[in-house]
C-alpha positions in Angstrom: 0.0 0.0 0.0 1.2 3.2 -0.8 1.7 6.0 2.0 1.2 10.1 1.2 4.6 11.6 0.8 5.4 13.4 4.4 4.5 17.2 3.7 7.6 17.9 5.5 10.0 16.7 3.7 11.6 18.2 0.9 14.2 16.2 -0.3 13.2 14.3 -3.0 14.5 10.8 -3.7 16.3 11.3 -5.9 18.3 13.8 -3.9 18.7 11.9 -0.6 22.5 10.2 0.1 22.9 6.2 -1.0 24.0 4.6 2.3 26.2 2.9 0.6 28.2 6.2 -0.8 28.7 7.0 2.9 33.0 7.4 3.4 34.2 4.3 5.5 34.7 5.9 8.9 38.6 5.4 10.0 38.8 3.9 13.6 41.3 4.1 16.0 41.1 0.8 15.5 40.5 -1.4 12.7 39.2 -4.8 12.6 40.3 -7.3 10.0 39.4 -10.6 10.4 43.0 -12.8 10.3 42.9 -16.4 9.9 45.2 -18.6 12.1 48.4 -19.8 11.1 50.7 -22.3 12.9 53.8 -21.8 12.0 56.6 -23.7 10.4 58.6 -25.7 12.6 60.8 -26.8 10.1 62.6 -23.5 9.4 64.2 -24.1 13.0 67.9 -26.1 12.3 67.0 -28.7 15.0 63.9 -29.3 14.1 64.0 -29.7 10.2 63.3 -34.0 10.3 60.2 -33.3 12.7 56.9 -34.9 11.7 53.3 -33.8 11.8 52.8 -36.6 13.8 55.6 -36.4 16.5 54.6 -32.3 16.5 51.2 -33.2 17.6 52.8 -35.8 20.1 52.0 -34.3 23.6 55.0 -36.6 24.9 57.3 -35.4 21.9 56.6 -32.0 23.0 57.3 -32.2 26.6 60.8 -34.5 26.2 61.8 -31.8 23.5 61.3 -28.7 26.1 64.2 -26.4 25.7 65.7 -26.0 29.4 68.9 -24.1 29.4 71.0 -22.0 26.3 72.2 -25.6 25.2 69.5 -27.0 24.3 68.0 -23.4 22.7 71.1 -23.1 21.0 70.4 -27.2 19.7 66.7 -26.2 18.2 68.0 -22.4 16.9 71.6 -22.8 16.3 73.2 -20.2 14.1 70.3 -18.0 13.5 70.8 -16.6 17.1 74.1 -15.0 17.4 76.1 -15.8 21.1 75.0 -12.8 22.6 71.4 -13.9 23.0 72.5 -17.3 24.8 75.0 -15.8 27.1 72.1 -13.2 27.8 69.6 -16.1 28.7 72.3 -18.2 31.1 73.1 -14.8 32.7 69.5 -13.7 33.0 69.1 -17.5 34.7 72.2 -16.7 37.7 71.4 -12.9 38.3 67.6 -12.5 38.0 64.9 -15.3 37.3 62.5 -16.7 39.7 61.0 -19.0 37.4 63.4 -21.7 35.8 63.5 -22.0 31.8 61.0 -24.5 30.5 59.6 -23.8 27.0 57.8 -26.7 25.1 58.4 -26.4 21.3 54.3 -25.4 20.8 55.7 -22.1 22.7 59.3 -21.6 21.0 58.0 -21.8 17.8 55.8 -19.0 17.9 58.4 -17.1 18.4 60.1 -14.7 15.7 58.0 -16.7 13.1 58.2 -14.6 10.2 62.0 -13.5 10.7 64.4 -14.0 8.0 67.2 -16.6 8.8 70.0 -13.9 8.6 71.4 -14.3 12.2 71.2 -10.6 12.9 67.9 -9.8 11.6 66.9 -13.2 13.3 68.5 -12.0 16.3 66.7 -8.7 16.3 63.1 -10.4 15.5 63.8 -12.7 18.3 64.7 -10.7 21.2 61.5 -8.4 20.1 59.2 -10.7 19.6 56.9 -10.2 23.0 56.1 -13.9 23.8 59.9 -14.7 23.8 59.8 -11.3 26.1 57.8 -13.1 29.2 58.9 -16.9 28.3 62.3 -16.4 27.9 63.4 -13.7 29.7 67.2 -12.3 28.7 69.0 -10.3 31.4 68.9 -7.2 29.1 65.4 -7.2 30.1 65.6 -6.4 33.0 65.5 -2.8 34.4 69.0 -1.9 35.4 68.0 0.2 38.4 64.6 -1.6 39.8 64.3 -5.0 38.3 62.0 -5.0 41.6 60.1 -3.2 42.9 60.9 -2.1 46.7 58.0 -3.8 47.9 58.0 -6.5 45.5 57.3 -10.0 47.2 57.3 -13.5 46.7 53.8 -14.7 47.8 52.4 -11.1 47.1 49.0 -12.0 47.4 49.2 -13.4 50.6 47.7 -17.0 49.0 49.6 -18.9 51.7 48.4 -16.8 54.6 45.1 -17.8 53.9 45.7 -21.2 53.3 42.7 -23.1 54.8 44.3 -26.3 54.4 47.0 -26.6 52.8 47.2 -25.7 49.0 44.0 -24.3 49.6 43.6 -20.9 49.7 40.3 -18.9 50.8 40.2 -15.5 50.2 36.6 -14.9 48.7 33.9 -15.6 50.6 32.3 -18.4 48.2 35.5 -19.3 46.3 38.4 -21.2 46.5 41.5 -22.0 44.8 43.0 -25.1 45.1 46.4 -25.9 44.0 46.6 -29.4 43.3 50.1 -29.4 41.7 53.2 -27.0 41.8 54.9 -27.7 38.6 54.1 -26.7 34.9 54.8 -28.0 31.3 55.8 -24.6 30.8 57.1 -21.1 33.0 56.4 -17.8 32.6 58.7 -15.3 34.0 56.0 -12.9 35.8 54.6 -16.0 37.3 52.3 -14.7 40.1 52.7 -18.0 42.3 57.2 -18.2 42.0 57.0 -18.4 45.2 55.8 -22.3 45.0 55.8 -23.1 41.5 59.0 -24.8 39.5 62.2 -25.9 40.3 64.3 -23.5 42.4 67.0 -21.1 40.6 69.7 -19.3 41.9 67.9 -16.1 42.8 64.8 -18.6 44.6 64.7 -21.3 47.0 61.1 -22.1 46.3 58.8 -23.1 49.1 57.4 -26.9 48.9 54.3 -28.5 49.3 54.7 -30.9 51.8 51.8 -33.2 51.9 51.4 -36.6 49.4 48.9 -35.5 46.6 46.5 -38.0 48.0 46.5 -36.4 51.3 46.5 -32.9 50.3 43.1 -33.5 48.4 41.6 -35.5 51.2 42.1 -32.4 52.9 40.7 -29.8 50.4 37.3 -32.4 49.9 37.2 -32.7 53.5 37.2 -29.0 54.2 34.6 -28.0 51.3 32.4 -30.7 53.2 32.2 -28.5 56.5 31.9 -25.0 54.3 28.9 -25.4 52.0 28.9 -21.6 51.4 32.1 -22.4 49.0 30.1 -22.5 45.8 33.0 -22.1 43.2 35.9 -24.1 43.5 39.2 -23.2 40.8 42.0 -26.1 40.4 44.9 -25.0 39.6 48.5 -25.0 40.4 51.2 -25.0 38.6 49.1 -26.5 35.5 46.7 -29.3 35.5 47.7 -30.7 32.5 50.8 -31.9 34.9 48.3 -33.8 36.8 47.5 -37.3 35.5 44.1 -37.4 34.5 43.5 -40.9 36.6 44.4 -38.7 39.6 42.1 -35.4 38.4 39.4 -37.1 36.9 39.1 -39.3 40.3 39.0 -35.4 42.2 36.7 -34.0 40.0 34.2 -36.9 40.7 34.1 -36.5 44.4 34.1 -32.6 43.9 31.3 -32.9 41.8 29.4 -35.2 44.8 28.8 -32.2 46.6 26.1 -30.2 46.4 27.5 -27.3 47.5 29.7 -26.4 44.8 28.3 -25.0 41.5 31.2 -23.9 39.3 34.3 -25.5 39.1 37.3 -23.5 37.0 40.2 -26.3 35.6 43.1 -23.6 35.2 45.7 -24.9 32.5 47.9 -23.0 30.2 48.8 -25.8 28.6 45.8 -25.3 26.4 47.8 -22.7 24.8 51.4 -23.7 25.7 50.7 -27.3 25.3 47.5 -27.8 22.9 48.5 -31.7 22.2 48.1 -32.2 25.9 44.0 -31.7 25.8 43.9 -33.1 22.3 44.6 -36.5 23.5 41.8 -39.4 22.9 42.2 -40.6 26.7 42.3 -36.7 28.0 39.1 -35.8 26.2 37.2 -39.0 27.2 38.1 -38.4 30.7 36.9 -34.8 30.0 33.5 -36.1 28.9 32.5 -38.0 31.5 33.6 -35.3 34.3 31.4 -33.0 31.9 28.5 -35.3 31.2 27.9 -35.8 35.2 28.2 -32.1 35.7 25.7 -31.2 33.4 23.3 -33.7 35.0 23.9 -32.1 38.0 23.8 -28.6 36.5 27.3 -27.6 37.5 28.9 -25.1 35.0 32.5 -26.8 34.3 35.1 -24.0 32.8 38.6 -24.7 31.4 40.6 -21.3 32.3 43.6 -20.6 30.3 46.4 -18.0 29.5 47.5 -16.0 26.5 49.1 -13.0 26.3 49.6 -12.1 22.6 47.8 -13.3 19.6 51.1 -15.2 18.4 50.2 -17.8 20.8 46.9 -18.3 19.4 47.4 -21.3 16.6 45.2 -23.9 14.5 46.2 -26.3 17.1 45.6 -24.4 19.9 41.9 -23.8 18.6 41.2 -27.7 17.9 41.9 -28.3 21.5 39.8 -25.7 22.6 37.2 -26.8 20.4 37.5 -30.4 21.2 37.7 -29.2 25.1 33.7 -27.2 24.3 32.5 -30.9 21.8 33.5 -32.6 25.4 31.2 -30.9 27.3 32.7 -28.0 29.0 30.5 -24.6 29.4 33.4 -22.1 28.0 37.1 -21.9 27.5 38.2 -18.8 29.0 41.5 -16.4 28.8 42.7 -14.7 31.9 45.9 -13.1 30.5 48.4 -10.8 32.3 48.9 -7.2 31.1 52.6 -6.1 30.4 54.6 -3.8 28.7 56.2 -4.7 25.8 53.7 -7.6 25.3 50.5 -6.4 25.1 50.0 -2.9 26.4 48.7 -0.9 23.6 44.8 -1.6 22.5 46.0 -2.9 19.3 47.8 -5.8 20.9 44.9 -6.4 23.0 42.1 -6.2 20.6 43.8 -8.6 17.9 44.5 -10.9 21.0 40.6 -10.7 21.5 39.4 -11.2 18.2 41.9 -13.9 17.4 40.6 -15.5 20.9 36.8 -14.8 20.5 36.4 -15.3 16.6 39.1 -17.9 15.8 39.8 -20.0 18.5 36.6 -20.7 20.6 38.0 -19.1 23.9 36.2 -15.9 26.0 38.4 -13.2 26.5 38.1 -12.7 30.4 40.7 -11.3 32.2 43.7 -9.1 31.9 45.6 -8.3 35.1 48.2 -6.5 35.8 51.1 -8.0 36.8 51.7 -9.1 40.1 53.9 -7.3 42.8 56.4 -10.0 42.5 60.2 -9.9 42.6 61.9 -8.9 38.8 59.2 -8.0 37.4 59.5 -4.6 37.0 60.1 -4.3 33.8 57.1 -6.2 32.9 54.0 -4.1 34.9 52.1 -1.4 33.6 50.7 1.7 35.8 47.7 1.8 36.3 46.6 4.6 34.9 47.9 2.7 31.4 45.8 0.0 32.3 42.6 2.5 32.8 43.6 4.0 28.9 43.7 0.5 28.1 40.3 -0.5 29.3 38.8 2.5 27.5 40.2 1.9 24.8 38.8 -1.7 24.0 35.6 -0.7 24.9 32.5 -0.8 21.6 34.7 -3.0 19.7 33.7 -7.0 20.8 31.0 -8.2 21.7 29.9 -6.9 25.8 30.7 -10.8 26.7 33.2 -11.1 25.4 35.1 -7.7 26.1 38.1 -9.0 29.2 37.8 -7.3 32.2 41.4 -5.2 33.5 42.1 -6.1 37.0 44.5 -5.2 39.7 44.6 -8.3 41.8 45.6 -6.1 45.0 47.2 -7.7 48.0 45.2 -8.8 51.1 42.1 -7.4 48.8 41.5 -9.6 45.9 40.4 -8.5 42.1 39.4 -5.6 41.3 38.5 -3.8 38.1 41.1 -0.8 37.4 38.7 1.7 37.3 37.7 1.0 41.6 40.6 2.7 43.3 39.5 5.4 46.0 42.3 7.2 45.7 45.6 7.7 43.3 48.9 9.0 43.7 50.2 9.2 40.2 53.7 10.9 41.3 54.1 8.5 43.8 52.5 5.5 42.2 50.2 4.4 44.9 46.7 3.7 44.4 44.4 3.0 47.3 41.5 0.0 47.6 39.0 -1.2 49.9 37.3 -4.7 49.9 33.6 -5.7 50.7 34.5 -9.1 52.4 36.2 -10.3 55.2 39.0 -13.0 54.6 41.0 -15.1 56.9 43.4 -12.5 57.4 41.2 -10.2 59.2 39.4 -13.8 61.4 36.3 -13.6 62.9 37.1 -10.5 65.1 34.4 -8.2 64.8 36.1 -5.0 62.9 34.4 -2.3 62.1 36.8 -0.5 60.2 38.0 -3.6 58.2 35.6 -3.2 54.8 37.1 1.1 54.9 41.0 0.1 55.3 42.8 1.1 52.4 45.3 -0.9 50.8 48.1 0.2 48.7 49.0 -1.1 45.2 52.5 0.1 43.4 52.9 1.4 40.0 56.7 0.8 38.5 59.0 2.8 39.5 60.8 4.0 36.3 57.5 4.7 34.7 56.7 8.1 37.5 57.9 11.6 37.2 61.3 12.1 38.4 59.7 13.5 42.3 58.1 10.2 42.0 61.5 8.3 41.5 63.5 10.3 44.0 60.7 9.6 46.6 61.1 5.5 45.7 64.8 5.7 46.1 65.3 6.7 49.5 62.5 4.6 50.4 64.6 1.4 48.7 67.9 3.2 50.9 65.6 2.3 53.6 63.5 -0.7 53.2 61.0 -1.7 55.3 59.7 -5.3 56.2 57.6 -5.7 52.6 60.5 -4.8 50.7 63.1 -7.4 51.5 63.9 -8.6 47.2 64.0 -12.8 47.7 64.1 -14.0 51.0 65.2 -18.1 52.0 62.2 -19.4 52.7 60.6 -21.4 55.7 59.0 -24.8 54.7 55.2 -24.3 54.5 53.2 -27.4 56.3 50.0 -28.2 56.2 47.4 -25.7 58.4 
């Protein structure tokens, strides 16, 4: 039916704009969609006879992990000139808290696209920002604070609020339990160095000192007498260095109570380590866990961790998809925020899109790095992180746009933009909490949900007041700021 012309308007048709004349409107920033690539092994000197098959091999992978210089220098060879290895065995004696161990999924990400010139190879390679937090050179560090002054081990208190032990309780219907303390891979800004890995010369690392078996007789025991614990995350260290047997027989008698209603599996190794979760036996085990909780309408979540869209290969998204055919509600990403990796929006939006659109995982959570010891050169102010968070915003989906978090000692998570006060010359922002954890006990305190607690920008990234304020606080330290103390052996609580 035709409808009388509007005696207002008087454009006529032919006059009015085509929509499809309208000037593409330039973005800050500009999505194109990328398809994945994994890259070519086989451009690596050491790795030239490797098959498909023994690549997909999640035992191939893990006895081919690259330890030391040696065996980097055995996979890369000439293409790296000696300066990079002596830089790594240095950075390994003067600095790291985490000890080497880079499965060839990881190292093969890295400087994918670099010519095989040593010297441009070189250059590519000592850029490239997932070799920057895997495989940390000591010309990384910061010369004058590779820590922070109050930088420290176990700098979210996890242990303190142990309820047994490897269980830590700090919200008041979650809990993370740590089920392992070892990883088929390690990160250098590892927020857990205090327990996790083998020792290096900078860290005597703490121990768990309780059989497996024992430890998670505890945990079940103690989620039995605390129904209001509704969300339980296992983690570690990596679960994909727990044998399944041994998880999948937890998982059942986690899922026989009633009181828990989300359970978080927290592995890396999904990125790190994809051939891991693609095995047949893995992903039947992951089936039946999933099949029983969705009878019992618990929402199961795998948890992972990537940092830059590099990581983010074919393989890694067939084992997140085969992880979602299994049964699981979501694969997630909680990634860590740090300069040089992924602090400008443009890192983080292609890590998003590559994550949300290509790979089958939920961008979730970026936070900043942790307070530990030589990581300086790897954490971002906050204010950074609040630009950051703006500046991702309209751009995914609302689901599926990550969340920037400071993860603030003796507090918890907590988005950037919820500081109640901010220094910016000094670097100190304030935060209060809305629950009471074990740290404060059952004493009534009023004044507990006010306290403010501090969190520390970097150092080298204030004004120069800011800096000259830091120093003489470093000429003087007080009991926070002590860089790597010897530890005391943890027990059970």
């Amino acid at each position: 039916m035709d409808h009388p012309a509007d005696p207002t308007d008087r454009t006529s048709h032919t006059d009015r704009a085509d929509p499809t004349d309208r000037p593409v409107i330039r973005q800050p920033y500009q999505y194109t969609r990328t398809p994945l690539v994994e890259p070519d092994w086989r451009r690596l000197p050491g790795w030239r006879q490797v098959t498909e098959a023994q690549w997909r091999d999640a035992q191939w992978q893990r006895a081919h992990s690259v330890r030391t210089a040696r065996q980097l220098r055995a996979v890369v060879g000439g293409l790296l000139t000696d300066h990079v290895y002596t830089e790594l065995a240095a950075d390994q004696v003067q600095f790291a808290t985490m000890p080497v161990l880079l499965p060839p999924q990881v190292l093969n990400t890295m400087a994918a696209d670099a010519p095989t010139e040593p010297g441009a190879f070189t250059d590519a390679f000592l850029a490239d920002p997932v070799r920057r937090y895997m495989l940390p050179v000591r010309t990384d560090r910061h010369p004058r604070w590779p820590s922070h002054p109050r930088a420290e081990r176990d700098s979210l208190h996890e242990a303190e609020m142990w309820a047994v032990e490897g269980l830590t309780h700090r919200y008041p219907t979650k809990v993370l339990a740590e089920l392992t303390a070892t990883c088929p891979q390690y990160c250098g800004q590892c927020t857990r160095m205090d327990l996790v890995g083998t020792s290096t010369p900078q860290v005597a690392k703490t121990r768990l000192l309780l059989r497996p078996a024992d430890r998670q007789e505890q945990i079940l025991d103690y989620l039995k007498r605390t129904p209001s614990v509704r969300d339980v995350v296992l983690s570690g260290g990596d679960l994909a260095n727990v044998p399944w047997p041994r998880l999948e027989s937890f998982l059942l008698r986690l899922l026989e109570l009633g009181s828990v209603r989300d359970i978080r599996l927290a592995s890396k190794a999904v990125v790190g380590l994809p051939q891991h979760w693609l095995q047949p036996r893995v992903l039947a085990g992951v089936a039946r866990v999933a099949g029983i909780a969705a009878r019992r309408s618990v929402n199961l979540a795998v948890h992972t961790h990537a940092n830059h869209v590099r990581s983010i290969t074919p393989l890694v998204a067939e084992a997140a998809r085969a992880l979602l055919d299994a049964g699981v509600r979501d694969v997630r990403n909680q990634g860590v925020l740090m300069r040089g990796v992924n602090d400008t929006p443009q890192d983080l939006l292609d890590l998003c899109f590559a994550l949300q659109g290509e790979a089958n995982v939920l961008p979730y959570y970026f936070y900043l790095c942790d307070l530990v010891p030589g990581a300086e050169h790897w954490r971002t102010p906050l204010h950074r992180a609040q630009h950051l968070q703006e500046a991702i915003m309209g751009y995914l989906p609302g689901y599926a746009t990550p969340r920037l978090v400071c993860d603030v000692p003796r507090v918890g998570k907590r988005w950037v933009h919820q500081a109640v006060a901010y220094d910016r010359e000094r670097g100190i922002s304030y935060w209060t909490k809305n629950y009471r954890t074990s740290l404060e006990g059952d004493a009534a305190d009023p004044d507990v949900l006010d306290r403010r607690h501090a969190y520390y920008d970097p150092v080298d990234t204030l004004p120069e007041a800011g800096r000259r304020w830091w120093a003489g606080q470093a000429a003087t330290p007080g009991p926070a700021s002590a860089p790597v103390p010897a530890p005391a052996p943890r027990g059970a609580a």
